[in-house]
C-alpha distance (Angstrom), angle and dihedral (degrees) to the residues before:
residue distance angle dihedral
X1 . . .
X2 3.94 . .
X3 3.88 93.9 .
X4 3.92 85.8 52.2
X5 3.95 95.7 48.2
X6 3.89 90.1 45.8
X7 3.88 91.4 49.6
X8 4.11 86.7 44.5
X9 3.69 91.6 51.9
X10 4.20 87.7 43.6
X11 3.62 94.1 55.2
X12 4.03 91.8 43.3
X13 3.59 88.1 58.1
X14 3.94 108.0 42.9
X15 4.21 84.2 43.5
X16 3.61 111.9 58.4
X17 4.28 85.7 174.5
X18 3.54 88.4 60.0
X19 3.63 93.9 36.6
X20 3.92 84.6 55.2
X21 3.76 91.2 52.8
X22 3.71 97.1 60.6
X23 3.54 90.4 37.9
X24 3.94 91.9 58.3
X25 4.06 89.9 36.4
X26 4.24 84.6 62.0
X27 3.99 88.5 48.4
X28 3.84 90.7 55.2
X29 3.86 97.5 40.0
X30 3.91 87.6 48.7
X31 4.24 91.0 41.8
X32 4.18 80.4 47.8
X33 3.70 99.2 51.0
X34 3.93 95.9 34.8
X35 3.75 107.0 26.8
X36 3.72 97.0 105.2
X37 4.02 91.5 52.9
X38 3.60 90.6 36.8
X39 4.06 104.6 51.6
X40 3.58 112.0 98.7
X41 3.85 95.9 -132.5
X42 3.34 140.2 18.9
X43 4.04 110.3 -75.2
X44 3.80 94.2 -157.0
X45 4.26 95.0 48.5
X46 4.06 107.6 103.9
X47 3.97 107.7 -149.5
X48 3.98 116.0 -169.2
X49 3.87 96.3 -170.8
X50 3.83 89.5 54.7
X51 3.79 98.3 43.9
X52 3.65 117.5 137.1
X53 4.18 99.0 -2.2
X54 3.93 107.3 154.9
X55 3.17 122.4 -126.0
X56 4.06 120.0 -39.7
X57 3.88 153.1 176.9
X58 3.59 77.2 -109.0
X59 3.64 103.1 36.9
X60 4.11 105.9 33.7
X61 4.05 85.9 -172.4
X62 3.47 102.3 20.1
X63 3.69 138.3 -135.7
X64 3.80 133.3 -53.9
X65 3.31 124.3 -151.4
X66 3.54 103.4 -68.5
X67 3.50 89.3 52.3
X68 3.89 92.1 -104.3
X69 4.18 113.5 156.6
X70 4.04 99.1 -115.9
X71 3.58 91.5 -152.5
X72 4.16 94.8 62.2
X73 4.00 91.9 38.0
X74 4.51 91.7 49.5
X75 4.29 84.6 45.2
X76 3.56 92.0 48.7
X77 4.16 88.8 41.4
X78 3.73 87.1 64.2
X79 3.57 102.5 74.9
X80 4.12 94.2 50.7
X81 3.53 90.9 44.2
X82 3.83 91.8 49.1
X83 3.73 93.1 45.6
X84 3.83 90.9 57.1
X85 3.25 90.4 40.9
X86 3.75 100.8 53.3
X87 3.89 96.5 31.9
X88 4.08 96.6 54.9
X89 3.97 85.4 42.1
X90 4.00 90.3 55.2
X91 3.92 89.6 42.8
X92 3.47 96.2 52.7
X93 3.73 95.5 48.8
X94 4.11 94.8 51.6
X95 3.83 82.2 49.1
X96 3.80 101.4 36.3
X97 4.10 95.8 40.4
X98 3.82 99.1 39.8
X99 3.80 92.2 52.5
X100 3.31 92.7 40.1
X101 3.53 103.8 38.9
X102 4.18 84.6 55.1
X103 3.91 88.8 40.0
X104 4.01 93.9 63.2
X105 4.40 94.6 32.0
X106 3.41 88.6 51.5
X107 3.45 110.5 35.6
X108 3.83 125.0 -177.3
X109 4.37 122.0 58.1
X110 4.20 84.4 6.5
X111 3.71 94.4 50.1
X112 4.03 83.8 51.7
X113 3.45 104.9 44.3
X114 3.85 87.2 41.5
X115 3.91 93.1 53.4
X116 3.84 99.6 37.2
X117 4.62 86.2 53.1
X118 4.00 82.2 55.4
X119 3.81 98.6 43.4
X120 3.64 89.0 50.4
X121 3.70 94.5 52.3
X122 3.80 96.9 43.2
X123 4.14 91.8 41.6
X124 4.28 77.9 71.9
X125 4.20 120.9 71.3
X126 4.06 88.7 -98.9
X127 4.15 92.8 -135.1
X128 3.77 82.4 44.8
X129 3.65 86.2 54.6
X130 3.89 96.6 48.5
X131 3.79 92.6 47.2
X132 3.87 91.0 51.3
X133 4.17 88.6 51.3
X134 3.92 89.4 47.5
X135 3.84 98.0 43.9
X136 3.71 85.4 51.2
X137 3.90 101.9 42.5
X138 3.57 96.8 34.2
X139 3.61 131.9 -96.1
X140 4.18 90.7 -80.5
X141 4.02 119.9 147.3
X142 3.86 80.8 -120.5
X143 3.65 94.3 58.9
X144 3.51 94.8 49.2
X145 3.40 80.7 59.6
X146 3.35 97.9 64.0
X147 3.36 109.7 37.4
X148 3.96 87.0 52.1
X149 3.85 83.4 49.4
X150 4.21 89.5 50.3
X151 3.96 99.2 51.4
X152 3.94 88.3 45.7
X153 3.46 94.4 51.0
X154 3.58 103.2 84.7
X155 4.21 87.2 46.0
X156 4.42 85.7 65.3
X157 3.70 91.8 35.3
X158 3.49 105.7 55.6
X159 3.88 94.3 38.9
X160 3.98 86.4 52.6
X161 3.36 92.4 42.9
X162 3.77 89.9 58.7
X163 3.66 105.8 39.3
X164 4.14 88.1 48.5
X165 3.91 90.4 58.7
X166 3.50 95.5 50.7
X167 3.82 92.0 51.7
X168 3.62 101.8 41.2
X169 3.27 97.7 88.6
X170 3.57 98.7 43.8
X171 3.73 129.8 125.0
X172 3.56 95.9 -115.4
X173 4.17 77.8 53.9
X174 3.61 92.6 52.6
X175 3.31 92.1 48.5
X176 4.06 100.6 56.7
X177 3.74 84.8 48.1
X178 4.21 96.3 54.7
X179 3.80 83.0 43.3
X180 3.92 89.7 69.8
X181 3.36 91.8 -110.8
X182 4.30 115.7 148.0
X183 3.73 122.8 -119.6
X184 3.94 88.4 -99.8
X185 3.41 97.4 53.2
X186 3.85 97.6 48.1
X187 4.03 83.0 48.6
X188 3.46 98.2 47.1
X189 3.89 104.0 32.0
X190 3.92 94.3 30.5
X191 3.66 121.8 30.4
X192 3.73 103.9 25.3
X193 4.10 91.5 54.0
X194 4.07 81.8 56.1
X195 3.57 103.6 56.2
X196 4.30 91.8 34.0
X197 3.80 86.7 96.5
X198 3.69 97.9 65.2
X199 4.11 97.9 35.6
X200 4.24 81.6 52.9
X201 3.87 75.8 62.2
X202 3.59 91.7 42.9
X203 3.43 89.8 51.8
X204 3.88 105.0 52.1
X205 3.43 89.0 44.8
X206 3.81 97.7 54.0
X207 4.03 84.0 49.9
X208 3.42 95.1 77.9
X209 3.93 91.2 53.2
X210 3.61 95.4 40.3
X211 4.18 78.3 62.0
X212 3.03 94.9 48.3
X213 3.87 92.4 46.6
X214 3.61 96.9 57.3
X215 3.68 92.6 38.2
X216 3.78 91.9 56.4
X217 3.93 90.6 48.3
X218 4.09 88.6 56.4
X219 3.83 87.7 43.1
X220 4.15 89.1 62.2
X221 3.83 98.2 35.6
X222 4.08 99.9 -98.9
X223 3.96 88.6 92.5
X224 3.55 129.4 91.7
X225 4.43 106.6 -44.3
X226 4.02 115.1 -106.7
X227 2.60 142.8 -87.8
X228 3.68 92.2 49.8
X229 4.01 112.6 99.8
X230 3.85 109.9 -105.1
X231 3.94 119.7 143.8
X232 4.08 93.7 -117.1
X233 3.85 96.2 54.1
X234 3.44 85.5 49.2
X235 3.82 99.9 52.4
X236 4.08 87.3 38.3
X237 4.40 82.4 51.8
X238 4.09 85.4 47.3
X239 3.73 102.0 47.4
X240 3.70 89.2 65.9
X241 3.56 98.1 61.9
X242 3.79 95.3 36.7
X243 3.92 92.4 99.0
X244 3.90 91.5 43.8
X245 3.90 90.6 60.8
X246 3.74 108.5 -101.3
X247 3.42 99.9 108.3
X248 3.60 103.0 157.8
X249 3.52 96.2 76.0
X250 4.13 91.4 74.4
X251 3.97 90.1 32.0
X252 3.67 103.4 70.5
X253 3.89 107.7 38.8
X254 4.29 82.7 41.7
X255 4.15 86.3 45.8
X256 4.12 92.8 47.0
X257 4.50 87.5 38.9
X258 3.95 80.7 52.2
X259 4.16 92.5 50.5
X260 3.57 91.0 41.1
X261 3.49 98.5 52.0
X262 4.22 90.7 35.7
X263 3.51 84.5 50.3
X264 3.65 100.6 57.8
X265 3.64 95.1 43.7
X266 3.88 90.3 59.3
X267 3.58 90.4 43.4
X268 3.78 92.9 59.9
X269 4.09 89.3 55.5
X270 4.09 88.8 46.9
X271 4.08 81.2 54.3
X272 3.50 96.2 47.5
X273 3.87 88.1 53.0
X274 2.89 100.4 45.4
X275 4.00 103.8 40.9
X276 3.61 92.0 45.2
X277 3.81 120.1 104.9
X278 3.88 90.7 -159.6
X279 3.66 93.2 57.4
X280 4.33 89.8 54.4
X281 3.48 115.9 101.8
């Protein structure tokens, strides 16, 4: 545990990028945990005399048109985008890494009925895909969930699927097995512990799409229903007033979807870096 904390803080300090990235990631965790306690007003409260005002001492994002403060409603959006973020990402994987860790041990009918599920789901346009499973569930925070879960599916599957049939005939394998140990256990308490560092990788990187996902779905009307604070409405609110002049009221909730998502992505290569034995000296 030591050599992996002094090799974490090692790559932190010769990357500033990645450095960056988990300096951001704390930012939105804490703006996600605290962001109702920490807005300065009330990101539900409609205010017609304030409607529209740019960007103030008082207002650091301005006011929509409802006279809501921007600032308070994009803090508060944080935690719901998070959470949709975070729980499709953890669906997928038990899906994707299960089915594909069993897929590539096992080989033969699994590895087929495995392969053809995530052929089938990436033969559609995947945001296609997760707008079809919304329209038809119903625009529900837990069907975003799912769909987002669905279209990343074949993403976990295929890289589990992979890294399990290159280790299942390894002598660490072979070893469970001569131990008395049954095929679950060596699965479960052998080979998916080995390839956990690169799905964690998998994982933050799919966060920042799974963001983007559910963000796109509010942006077209399928998302989560207004006038609850989510970074997509709030784009799809701004866009309509961009031509009129108040264009801060699509900037900042598309500027903070942009660091969330850029953030992620960088946070996957810190992971990778830092998870990695090849990259320890």
């Amino acid at each position: 545990m030591l050599p992996l904390l002094r090799h974490a803080r090692y790559v932190l300090s010769e990357n500033p990028v990645t450095g960056l990235a988990f300096g951001l990631f704390a930012l939105f965790l804490i703006a996600a945990l605290f962001g109702p306690v920490l807005a300065p007003y009330n990101p539900m409260q409609s205010n017609a005399a304030m409607a529209l005002k740019p960007p103030s001492a008082a207002h650091w994002f301005g006011t929509d048109q409802l006279g809501r403060d921007i600032f308070s409603r994009v803090l508060v959006a944080t935690r719901l985008d998070l959470t949709i973020a975070f729980a499709s990402v953890i669906l997928a994987f038990m899906l994707g890494a299960l089915s594909g860790v069993a897929a590539g041990y096992f080989g033969g009918w699994t590895d087929r009925i495995v392969g053809r599920l995530a052929d089938t789901i990436m033969a559609f346009p995947l945001f296609v895909l997760a707008m079809g499973i919304v329209a038809a569930l119903g625009n529900e925070v837990i069907n975003i969930v799912i769909a987002t879960a669905i279209i990343n599916f074949p993403l976990y599957a295929r890289v589990a699927r992979a890294e399990a049939n290159v280790r299942r005939d390894a002598g660490f394998v072979e070893a469970a097995r001569l131990s008395g140990n049954g095929e679950a256990r060596v699965v479960l308490g052998h080979v998916l512990p080995n390839i956990m560092p690169i799905m964690m990788v998998q994982m933050s990187l799919t966060m920042g799409y799974a963001i983007l996902n559910a963000a796109g779905l509010s942006f077209i009307g399928l998302g989560v229903r207004p006038p609850a604070a989510e970074w997509g409405i709030m784009v799809a609110e701004g866009a309509n007033f961009i031509q009129s002049g108040e264009w801060w009221i699509a900037l900042f909730p598309g500027a903070t979807l942009m660091l969330a998502v850029f953030c992620f992505n960088l946070l996957g290569d810190g992971l990778r870096d830092i998870i990695d034995p090849r990259m320890r000296t």
